[in-house]
DOVO-625107 format. One record per residue: residue in three letters; x, y, z of N, C-alpha, C in turn. Coordinates in pm, whole numbers, plus 50000, padded with zeros to 5 digits. Atoms other than C-alpha are relative to their C-alpha. Layout:
N
ALAXYZXYZXYZ...
This chain:
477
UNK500905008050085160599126404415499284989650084UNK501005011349903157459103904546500774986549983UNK500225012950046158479068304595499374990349895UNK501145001050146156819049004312498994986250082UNK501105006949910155159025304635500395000650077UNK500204999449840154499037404963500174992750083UNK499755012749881154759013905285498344996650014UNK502054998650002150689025405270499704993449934UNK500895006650124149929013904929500374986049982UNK499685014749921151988982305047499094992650074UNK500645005249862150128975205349498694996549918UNK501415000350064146928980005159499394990349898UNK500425015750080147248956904858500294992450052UNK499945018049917148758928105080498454995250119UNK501695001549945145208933605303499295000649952UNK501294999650105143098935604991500254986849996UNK499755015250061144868901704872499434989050097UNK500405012549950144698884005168498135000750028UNK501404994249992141048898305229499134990849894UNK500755008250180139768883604839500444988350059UNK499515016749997141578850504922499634993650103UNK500345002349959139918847605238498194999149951UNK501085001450042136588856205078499604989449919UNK500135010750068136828832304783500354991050043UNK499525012949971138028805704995498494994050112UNK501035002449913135158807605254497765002149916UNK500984996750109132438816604961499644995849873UNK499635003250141133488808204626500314988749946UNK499465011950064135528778004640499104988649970UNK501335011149988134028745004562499774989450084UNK500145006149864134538733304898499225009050089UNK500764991849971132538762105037498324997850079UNK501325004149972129428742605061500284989650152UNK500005006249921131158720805309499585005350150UNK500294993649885130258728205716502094995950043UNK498455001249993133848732505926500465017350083UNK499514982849943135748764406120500275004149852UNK499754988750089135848793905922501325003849986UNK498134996950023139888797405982500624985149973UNK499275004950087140558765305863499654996549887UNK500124997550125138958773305560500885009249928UNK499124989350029140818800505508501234998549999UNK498405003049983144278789105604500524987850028UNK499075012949950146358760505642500485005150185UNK499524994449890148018780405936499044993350130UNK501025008449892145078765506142500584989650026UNK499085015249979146348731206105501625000250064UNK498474999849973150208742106153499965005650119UNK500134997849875148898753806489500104989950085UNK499655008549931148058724306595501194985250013UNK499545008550086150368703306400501745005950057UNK499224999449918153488722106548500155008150139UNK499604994549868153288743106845499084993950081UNK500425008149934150458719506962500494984050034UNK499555012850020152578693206863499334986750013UNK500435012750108150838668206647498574998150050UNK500995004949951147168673506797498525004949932UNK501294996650085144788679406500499804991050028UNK501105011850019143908645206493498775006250114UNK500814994749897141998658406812499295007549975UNK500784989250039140818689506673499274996149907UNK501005005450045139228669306416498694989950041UNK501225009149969137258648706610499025008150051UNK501144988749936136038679306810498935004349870UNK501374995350087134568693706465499184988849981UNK500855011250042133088661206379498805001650134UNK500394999149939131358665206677498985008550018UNK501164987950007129998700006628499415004149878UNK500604999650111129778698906244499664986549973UNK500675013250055128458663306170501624987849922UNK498675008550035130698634905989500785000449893UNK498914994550078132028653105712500265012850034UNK499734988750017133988686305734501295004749959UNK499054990850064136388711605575501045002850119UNK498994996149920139778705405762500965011949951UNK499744990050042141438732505529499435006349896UNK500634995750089141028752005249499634987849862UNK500085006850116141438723205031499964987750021UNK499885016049977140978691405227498784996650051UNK501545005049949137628669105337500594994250127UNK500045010249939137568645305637498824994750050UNK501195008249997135158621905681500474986150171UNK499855005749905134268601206043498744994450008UNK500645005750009131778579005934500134983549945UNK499545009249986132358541205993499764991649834UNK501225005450083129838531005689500865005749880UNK499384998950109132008549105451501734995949932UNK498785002750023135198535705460500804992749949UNK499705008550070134988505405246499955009149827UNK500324990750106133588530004988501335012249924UNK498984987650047136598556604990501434988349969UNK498385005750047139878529105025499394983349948UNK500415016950082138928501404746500935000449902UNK499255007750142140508483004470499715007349863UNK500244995450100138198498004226500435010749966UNK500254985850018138578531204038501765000750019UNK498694992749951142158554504029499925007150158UNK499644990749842143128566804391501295002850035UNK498574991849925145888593504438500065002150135UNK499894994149848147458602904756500275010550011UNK499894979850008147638639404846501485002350033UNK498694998250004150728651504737500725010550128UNK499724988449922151108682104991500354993550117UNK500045008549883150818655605252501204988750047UNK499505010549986152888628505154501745005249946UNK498245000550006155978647205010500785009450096UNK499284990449909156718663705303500854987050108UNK498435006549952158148629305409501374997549964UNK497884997350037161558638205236500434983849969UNK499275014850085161628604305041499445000549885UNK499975001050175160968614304679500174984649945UNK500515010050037159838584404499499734988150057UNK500745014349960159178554904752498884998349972UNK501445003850078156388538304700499095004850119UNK500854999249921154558542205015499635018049997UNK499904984450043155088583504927499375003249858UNK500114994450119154228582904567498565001349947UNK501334994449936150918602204522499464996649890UNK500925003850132150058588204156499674985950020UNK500505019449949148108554304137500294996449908UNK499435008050089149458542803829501244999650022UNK498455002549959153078550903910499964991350163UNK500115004049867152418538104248499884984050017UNK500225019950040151068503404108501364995249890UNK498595008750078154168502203882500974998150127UNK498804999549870156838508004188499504986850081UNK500085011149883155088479404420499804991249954UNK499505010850020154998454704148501144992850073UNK498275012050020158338440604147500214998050177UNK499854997849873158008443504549498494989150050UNK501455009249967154378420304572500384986849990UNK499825013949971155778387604577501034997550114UNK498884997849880158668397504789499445000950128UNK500534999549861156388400905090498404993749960UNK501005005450040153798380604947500144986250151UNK499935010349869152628350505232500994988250018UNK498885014450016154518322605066501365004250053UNK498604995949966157638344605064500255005350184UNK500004999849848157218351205446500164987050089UNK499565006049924156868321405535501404987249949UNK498575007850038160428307005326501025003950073UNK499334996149850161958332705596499604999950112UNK500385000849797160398322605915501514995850046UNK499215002749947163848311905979501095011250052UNK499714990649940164908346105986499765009350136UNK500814994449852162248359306251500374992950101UNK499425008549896163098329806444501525007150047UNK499054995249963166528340406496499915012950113UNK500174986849924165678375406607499054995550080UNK501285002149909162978359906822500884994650077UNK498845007249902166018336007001501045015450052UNK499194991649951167868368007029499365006650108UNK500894991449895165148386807195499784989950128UNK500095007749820164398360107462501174993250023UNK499225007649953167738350607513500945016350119UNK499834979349928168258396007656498754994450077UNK500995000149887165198389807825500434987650103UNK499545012349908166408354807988501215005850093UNK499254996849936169308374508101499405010450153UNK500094993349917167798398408287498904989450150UNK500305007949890165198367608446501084993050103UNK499015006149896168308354608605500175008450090UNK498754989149931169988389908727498175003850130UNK501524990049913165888399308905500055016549983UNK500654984950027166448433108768498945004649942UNK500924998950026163808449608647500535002249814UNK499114994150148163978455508235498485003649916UNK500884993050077162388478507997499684990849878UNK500515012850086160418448507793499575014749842UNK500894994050151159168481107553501415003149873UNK499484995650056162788489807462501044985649918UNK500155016950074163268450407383499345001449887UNK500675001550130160818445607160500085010849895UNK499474989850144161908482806947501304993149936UNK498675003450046165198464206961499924991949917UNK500515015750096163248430806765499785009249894UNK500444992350106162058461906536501025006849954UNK498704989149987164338492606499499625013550034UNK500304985649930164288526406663499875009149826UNK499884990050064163678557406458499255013749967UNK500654986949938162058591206446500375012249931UNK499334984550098162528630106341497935004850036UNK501034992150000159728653006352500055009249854UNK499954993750103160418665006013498885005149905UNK501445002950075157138652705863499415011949994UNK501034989049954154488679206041501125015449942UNK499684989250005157278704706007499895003349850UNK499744999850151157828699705631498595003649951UNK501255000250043153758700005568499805013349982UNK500644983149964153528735105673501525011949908UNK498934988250050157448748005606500734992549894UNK499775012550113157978730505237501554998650006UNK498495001649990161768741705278500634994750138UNK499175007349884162818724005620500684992149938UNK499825017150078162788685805478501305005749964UNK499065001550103164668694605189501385009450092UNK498454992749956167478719405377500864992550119UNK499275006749873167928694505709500614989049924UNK499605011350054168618667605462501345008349924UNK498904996150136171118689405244501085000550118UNK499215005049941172868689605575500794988250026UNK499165013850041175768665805624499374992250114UNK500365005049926174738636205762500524996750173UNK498974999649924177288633106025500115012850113UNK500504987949920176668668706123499194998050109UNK501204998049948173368663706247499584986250075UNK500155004849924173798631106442501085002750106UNK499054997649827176648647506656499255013350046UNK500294992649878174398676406722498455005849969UNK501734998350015170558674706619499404992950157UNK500155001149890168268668006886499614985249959UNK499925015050016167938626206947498984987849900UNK500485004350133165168618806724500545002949861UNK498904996950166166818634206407501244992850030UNK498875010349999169768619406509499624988049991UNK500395015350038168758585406528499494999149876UNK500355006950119166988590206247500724999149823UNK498835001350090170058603006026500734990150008UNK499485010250010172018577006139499554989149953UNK500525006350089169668554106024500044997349863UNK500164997550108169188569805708501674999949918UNK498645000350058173168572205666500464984749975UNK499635019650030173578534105715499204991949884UNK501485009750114170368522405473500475007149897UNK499394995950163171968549305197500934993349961UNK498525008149989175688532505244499474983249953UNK500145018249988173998495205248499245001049856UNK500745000450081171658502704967500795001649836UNK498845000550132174238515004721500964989249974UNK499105015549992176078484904779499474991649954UNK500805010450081173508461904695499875003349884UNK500194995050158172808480504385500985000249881UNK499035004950049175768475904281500464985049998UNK499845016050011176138436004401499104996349935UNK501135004550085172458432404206500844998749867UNK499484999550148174228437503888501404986849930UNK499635009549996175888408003932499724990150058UNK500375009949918174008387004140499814988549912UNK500375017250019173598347504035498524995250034UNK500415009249969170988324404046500574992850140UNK499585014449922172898299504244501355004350112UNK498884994849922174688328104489499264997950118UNK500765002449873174448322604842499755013850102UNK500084986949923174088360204927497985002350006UNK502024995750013169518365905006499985012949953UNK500184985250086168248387604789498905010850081UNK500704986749921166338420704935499185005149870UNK500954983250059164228445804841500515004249856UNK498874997350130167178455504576500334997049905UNK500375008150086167308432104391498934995749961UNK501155001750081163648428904297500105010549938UNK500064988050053163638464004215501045001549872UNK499384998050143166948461903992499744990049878UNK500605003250139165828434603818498735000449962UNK501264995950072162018447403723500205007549892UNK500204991750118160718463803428499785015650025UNK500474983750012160788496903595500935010049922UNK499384994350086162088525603394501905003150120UNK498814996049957166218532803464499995012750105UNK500044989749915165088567903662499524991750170UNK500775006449879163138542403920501694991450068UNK498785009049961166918526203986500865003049996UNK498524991649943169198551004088499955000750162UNK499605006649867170588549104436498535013650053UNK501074988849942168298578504558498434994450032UNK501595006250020164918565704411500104982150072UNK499905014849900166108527504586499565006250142UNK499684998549782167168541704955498455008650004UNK500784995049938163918561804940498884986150035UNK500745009049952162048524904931500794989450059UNK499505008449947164188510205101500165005650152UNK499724991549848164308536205430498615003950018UNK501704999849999159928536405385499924988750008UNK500465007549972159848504005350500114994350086UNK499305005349829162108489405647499005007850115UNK500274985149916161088521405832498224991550042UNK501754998649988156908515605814499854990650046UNK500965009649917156968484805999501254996650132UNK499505002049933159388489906221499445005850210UNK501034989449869157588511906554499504996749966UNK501455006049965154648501206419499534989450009UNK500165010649961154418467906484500894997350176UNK499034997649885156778477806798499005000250144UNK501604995049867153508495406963499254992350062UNK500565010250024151418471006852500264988950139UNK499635015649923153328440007094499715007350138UNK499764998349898154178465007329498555004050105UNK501205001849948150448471107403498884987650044UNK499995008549976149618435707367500374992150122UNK499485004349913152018424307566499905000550156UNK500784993549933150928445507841498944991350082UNK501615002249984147408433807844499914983150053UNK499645021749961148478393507826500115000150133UNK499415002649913150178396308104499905004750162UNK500824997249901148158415108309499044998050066UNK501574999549945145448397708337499954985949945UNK499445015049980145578360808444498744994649881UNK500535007750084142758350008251500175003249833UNK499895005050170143438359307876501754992250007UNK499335007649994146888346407964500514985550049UNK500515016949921145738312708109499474996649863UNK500375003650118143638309707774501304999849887UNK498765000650090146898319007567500664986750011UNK499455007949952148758293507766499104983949961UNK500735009350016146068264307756500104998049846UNK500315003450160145448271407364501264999349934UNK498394997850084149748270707257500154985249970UNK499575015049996150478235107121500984996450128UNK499015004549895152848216707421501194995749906UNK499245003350031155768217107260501545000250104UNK498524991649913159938224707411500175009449926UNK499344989150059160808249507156498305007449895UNK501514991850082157748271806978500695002649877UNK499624998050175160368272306655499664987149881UNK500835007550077158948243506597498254995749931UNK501654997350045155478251106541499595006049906UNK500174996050149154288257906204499255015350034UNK500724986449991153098293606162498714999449961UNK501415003550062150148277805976499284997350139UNK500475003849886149428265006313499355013450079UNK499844993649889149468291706551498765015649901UNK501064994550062147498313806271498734994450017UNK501185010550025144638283506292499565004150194UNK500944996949817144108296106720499355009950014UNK501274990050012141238314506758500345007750094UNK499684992149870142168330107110501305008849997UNK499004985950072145488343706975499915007449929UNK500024993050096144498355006694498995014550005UNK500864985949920141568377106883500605008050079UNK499004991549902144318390407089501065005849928UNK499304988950084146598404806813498965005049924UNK500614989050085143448417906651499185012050080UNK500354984549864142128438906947501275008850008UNK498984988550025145928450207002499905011849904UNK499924992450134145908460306625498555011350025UNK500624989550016142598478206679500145009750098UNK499624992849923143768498206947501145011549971UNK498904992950065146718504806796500894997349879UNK500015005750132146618505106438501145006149972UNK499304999050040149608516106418500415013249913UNK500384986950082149188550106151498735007550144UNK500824988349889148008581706402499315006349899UNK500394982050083147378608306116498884991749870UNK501165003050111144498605105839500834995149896UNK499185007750136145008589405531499305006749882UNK500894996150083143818608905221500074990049874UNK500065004950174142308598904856499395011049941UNK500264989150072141878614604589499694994549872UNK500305005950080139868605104322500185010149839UNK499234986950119141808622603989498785003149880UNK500864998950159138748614403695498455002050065UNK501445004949950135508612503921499445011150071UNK500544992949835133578633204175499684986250103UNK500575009049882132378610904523499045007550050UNK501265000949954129198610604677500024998350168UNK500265001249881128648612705044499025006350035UNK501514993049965124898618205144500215009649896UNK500824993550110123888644205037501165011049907UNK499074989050049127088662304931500664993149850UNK498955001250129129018661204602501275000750010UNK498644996349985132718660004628500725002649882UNK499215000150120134658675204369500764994849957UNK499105006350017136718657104196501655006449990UNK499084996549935140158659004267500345009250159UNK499654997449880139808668404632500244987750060UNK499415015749911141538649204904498894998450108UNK501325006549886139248629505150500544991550115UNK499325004849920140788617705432499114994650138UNK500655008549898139718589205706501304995450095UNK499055002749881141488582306055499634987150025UNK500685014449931141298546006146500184998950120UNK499934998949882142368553106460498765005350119UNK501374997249959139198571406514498914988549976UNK500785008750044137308546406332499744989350137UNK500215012549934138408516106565499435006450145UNK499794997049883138158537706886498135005149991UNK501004994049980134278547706774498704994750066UNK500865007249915131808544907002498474995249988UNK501115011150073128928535806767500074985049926UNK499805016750046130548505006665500434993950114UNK500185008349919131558497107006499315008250133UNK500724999849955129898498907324501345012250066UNK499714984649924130568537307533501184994950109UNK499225004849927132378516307788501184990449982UNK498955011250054134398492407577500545002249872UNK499394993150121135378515407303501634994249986UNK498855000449950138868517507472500884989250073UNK499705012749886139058487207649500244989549943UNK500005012850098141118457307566499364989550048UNK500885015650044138898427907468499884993049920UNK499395007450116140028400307269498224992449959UNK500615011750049136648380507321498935007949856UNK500904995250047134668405807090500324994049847UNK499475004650099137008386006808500334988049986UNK499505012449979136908352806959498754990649857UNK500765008750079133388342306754499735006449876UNK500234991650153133458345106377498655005949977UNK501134989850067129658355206317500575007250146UNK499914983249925129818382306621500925010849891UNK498944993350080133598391806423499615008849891UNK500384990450099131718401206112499565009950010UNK500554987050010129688430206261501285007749986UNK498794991249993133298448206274500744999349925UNK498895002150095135368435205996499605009949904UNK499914990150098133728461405768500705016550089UNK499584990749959135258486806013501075001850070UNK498975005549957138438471606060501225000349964UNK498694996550100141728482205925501345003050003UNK498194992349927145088483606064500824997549913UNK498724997850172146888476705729499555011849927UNK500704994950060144448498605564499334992949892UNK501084997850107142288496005257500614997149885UNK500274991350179142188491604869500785000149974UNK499375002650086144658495304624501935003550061UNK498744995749874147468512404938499864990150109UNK499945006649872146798483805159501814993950012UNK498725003549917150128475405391500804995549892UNK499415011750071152838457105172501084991850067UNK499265012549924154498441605443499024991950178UNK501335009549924150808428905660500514985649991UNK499995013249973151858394805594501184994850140UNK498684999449930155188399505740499465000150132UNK500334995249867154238419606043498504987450078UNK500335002149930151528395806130500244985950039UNK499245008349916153728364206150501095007950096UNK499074997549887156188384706355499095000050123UNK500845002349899153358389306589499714985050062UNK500245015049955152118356606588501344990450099UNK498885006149945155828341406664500575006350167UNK500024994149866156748367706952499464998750044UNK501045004749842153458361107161500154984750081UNK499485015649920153778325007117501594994550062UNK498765002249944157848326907210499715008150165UNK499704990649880157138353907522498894991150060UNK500885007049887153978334707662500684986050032UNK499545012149913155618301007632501005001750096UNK498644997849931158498313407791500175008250171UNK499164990549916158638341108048498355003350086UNK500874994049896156288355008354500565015849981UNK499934987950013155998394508337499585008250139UNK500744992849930155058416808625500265012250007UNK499684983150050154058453308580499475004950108UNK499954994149862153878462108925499825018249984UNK499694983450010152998503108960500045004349835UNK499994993650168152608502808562498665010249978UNK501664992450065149718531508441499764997849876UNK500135004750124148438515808136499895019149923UNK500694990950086146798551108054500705011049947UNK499064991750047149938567808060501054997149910UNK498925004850040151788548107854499444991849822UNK499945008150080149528535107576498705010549932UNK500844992050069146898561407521500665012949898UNK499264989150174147358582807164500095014250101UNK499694987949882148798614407352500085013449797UNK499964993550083149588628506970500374994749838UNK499845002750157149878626806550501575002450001UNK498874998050007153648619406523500184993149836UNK500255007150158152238601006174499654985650073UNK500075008949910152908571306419499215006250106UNK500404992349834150998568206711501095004950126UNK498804996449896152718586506989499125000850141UNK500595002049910151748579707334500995006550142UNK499214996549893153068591507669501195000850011UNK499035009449968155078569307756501264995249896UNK498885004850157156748560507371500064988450076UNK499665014650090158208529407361500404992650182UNK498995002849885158988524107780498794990150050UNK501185013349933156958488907922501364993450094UNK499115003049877159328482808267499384991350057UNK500115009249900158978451308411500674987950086UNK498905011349967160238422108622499484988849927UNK500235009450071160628393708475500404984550047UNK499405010649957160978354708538499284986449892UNK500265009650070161148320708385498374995150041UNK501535011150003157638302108310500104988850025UNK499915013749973157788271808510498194988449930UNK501305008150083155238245308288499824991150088
């Protein structure tokens, strides 16, 4: 008796199917009209080319099309990107609903944090009860915390000015932050079942024998689940008038969010996004900074000249040290260098279409802008000083304004940062503790190998990662 389907009549409808689904995707769809390669219209697989066996270097491949198709084009079958400086106040604003692309964002394996959650109304309920908690006032009622970790950090670095060894200043300042890592992200985008099956592994497993990013970053994740359920449980009794500081945890258990938003799961996922997102990236940030100060006698002669004369810099109001024009141009060049976020950022406008020249965007497609490209573009700065750090281009407020509309290392609009206030007194306090304090020399250092975007790890990832080796010695005043 015949089979009732051949291996033929197999082969044949799976090459009709994919055949139609390449046609209507490159013809039909209503992205179709966009310009863009013809295979990553057709497939995601394009992207997961470069995304894992190129390991993490679409951002790259997008700039190339921008290049040969103009400043919008069709990165897949179902996504925009846009590399036009002029539009970027326009796509991440306050006004209007703006989702985040779900395909994108839940492949970071934290089901409901906020910085993950792809609806803009659920998204604005979750970061209530979390907006005063890192609001400016509340930053600066813990400067006494940063301080601490700022005495810790130069009191490891003071050790090693005594011993004249040399010391890795980059793996210092991760230590002021916190290490952590996994490559899960890119893999999960493309293979939806990784995430979810490396996680169903035991945790314990997979920091005695994953490779050192997943490990570190389970262990992480095993300690912030353990600490988080604990609080959630001490919230439910917390006081007024207890002397335990309240966290993250306690805003969240006592808000009006619904009982599903306040189970240990839906916590540790904003509580291991939120710690997490400013930890490396404000890490980079110094460690590129830091760098640059110290290399180069004259912005660190100006640093030095413009620091109040005090003995201790814990005494200097943060209001202060925000009010210096010459520092404050020197953590905002860092920041545009290295804003910190490598990979695009999409929106998605759920009730509307968008407008760009002459195109129509359908509504509900995602639209995605790199600020990393943005700051690095060489029509907003000059061909030779794209790349190049220069604080003075931020020293005079009118010059400043030509660039503040193209300026964004928190980001944009209704997803901007929710711990920017935070991260940019930690900045502020570390420059002014490491310049008053310490002499640096980076003898044989290659800036270009150590600070240029090498790949999309979500974070920027650079050569070098996190390694700034130098000698070090006391600052005689």
């Amino acid at each position: 008796m015949e089979p009732f389907l051949s291996w033929q009549s197999i082969v044949v409808t799976v090459a009709l199917y994919f055949f139609t689904l390449a046609f209507y995707r490159l013809y039909l769809h209503p992205l179709a009209k966009f310009p863009g390669p013809k295979l990553a219209a057709i497939t995601r697989y394009y992207e997961a080319y470069y995304d894992i066996i190129k390991n993490g270097q679409y951002i790259f491949r997008i700039a190339e099309m921008h290049k040969k198709y103009g400043p919008i084009v069709r990165i897949s079958p179902y996504e925009l990107h846009i590399n036009d400086p002029f539009y970027f106040e326009k796509l991440y604003r306050h006004e209007g609903r703006w989702n985040k692309y779900a395909w994108a964002v839940e492949a970071h394996n934290a089901p409901g944090g906020i910085i993950f959650t792809p609806d803009h109304d659920q998204h604005k309920a979750r970061r209530l009860p979390l907006n005063s908690y890192f609001s400016k006032a509340s930053v600066l009622r813990r400067r006494e915390l940063i301080d601490r970790k700022i005495e810790k950090l130069c009191s490891r670095i003071s050790e090693f000015a005594s011993t004249k060894k040399p010391i890795d200043l980059g793996a210092g300042i991760s230590a002021f932050q916190r290490d952590g890592g996994g490559t899960m992200w890119r893999l999960t985008k493309h293979i939806r079942w990784y995430g979810p099956a490396m996680l169903s592994i035991p945790k314990d497993f997979l920091i005695k024998n994953a490779d050192p990013d997943t490990a570190n970053y389970m262990r992480y994740a095993k300690d912030s689940e353990q600490e988080t359920a604990r609080l959630l449980k001490a919230a439910a009794f917390y006081k007024p008038d207890d002397d335990t500081p309240r966290t993250i945890v306690h805003e969240i258990f006592d808000s009006n969010l619904p009982p599903e938003d306040k189970t240990v799961n839906r916590v540790f996922s904003d509580v291991v996004t939120v710690t997490g997102a400013g930890f490396e990236t404000t890490s980079s940030v110094l460690r590129l900074i830091v760098y640059h100060v110290f290399n180069n006698p004259d912005i660190l002669r100006r640093l030095r000249a413009e620091l109040p004369t005090t003995t201790s810099t814990n005494s200097i109001p943060l209001q202060t040290l925000e009010q210096l024009p010459y520092l404050t141009a020197v953590l905002m060049e860092g920041m545009r260098l290295s804003p910190a976020i490598a990979t695009r950022s999409q929106r998605i406008a759920p009730d509307r279409d968008l407008i760009y020249n002459k195109y129509r965007i359908p509504t509900g497609t995602p639209v995605g802008m790199t600020v990393f490209l943005m700051h690095t573009d060489e029509k907003i700065y000059e061909l030779d000083a794209a790349h190049r750090f220069d604080p003075e281009r931020w020293v005079n407020l009118e010059s400043r304004k030509k660039f503040d509309k193209f300026y964004a290392p928190f980001g944009r609009g209704t997803r901007i940062c929710l711990g920017m206030h935070l991260a940019w007194a930690e900045m502020y306090l570390v420059m002014a503790a490491l310049v008053s304090k310490f002499d640096f020399n980076f003898e044989g250092f290659v800036p270009e190998d150590h600070f240029e975007v090498m790949s999309d790890q979500f974070i920027i990832c650079t050569k070098g990662k996190a390694v700034l080796e130098a000698r070090v010695s006391l600052h005689k005043t």
